[in-house]
C-alpha positions in Angstrom: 228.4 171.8 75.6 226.3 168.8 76.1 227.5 165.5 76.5 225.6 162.1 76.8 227.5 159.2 77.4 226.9 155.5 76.7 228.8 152.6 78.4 230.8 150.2 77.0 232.3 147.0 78.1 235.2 146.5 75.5 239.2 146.2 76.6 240.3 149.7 77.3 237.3 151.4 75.8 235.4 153.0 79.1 232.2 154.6 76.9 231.5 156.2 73.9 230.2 159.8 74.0 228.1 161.9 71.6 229.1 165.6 72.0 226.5 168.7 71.1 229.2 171.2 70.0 226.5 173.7 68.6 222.2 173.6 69.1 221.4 170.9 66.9 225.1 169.9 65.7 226.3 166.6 67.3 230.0 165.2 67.3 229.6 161.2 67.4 231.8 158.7 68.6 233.8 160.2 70.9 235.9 157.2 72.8 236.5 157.5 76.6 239.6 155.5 77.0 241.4 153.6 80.3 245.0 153.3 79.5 247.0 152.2 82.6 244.6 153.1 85.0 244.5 157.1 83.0 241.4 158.1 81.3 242.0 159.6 77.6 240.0 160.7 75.2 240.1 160.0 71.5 238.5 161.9 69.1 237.2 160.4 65.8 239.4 159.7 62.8 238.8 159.1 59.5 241.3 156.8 57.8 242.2 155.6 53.9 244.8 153.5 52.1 246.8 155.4 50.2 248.1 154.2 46.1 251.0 152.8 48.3 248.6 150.9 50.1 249.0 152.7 53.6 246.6 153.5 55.8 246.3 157.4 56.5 244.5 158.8 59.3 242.8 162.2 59.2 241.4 164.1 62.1 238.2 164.7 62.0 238.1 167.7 64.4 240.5 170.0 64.5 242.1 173.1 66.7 243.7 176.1 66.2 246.1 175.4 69.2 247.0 172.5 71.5 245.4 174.7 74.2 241.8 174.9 73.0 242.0 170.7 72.4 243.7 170.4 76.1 240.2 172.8 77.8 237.9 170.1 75.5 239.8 166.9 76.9 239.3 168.5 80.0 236.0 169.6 80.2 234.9 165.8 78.6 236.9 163.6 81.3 235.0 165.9 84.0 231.9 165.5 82.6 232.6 161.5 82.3 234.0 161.4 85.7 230.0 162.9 87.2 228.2 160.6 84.9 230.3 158.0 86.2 229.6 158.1 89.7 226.3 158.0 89.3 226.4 155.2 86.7 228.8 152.4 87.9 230.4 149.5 85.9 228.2 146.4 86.4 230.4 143.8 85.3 228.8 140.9 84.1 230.6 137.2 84.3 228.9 133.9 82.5 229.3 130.4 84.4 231.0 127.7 82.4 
């Protein structure tokens, strides 16, 4: 599985990550998340309002077991944890 990574500088949201599941089949929009000081990763969703006028969410990939999504959160913070070290956070600040 390949994984490319882009950095984003948005509240919690570490980087966004584009996912090569299969040759030439790409997952996009995978969110790296920092919640408290733990990374998480969110998968995409796709979401509708309902004829009672609330909002659904759908998964947009799923699993056969909580095992199999547990080895691909796994396997994505690891990768983001390399491509971190070797692309730090520049935080940028404006005077005012």
């Amino acid at each position: 599985m390949n994984i490319h990574f882009r950095d984003v500088q948005t509240g919690s949201v570490e980087a966004r990550a584009v996912i090569e599941i299969a040759e030439g089949v790409f997952l996009n929009e995978v969110t790296i998340l920092n919640l408290e000081g733990e990374i998480v990763v969110e998968f995409p969703m796709k979401s509708f309002v309902g004829k009672s006028r609330r909002t659904h969410y759908i998964e947009i990939v799923t699993f056969e077991d909580n095992d199999k999504r547990t080895l691909w959160e796994l396997e994505i913070k690891n990768a983001y944890r390399e491509w971190r070290k070797t692309n730090q956070k520049v935080l940028v600040y404006e005077d005012k």
